[in-house]
N, C-alpha and C positions, 0 to 999 in steps of 0.2 A: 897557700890555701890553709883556714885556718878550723879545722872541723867539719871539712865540706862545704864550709865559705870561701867564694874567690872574692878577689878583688873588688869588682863590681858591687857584690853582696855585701862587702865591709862596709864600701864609701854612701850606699844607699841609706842603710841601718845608723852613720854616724851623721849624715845630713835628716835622719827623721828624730833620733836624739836632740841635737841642735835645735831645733823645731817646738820640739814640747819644751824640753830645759832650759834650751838660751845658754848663750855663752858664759856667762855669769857664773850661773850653778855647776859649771862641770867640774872647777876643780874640786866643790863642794861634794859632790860625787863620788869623784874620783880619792879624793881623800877619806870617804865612808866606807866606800868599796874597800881600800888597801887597808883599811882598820879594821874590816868583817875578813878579809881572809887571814889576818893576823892572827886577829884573835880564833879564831877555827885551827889553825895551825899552833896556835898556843894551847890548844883546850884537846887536840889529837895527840898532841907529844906528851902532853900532862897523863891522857888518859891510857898511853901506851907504859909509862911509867910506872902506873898505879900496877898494870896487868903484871908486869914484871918485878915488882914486889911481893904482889901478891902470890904469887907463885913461885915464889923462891920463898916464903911463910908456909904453904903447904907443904911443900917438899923438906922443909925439916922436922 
């Protein structure tokens, strides 16, 4: 169970995906998706960085 999705709810949710997108576009997709949380995760590490600079500049 994946966030209060069962099984059931997964296979329904990727047969209505299928449907609109077609098989074609999914790795297109799915290649967009893994480059948006990339970059999200490139841009939260950057901005935890920045926090911790900065504050080690205050503090002297």
């Amino acid at each position: 169970m994946i966030g209060g999705l069962g099984m059931a709810e997964l296979v329904v949710i990727l047969i209505i995906v299928l449907m609109v997108f077609g098989v074609g576009k999914l790795p297109e997709l799915g290649g967009g998706l893994g480059k948006a949380i990339s970059s999200f995760k490139k841009s939260v590490k950057e901005d935890e960085t920045k926090e911790i600079a900065d504050k080690g500049r205050k503090e002297a």
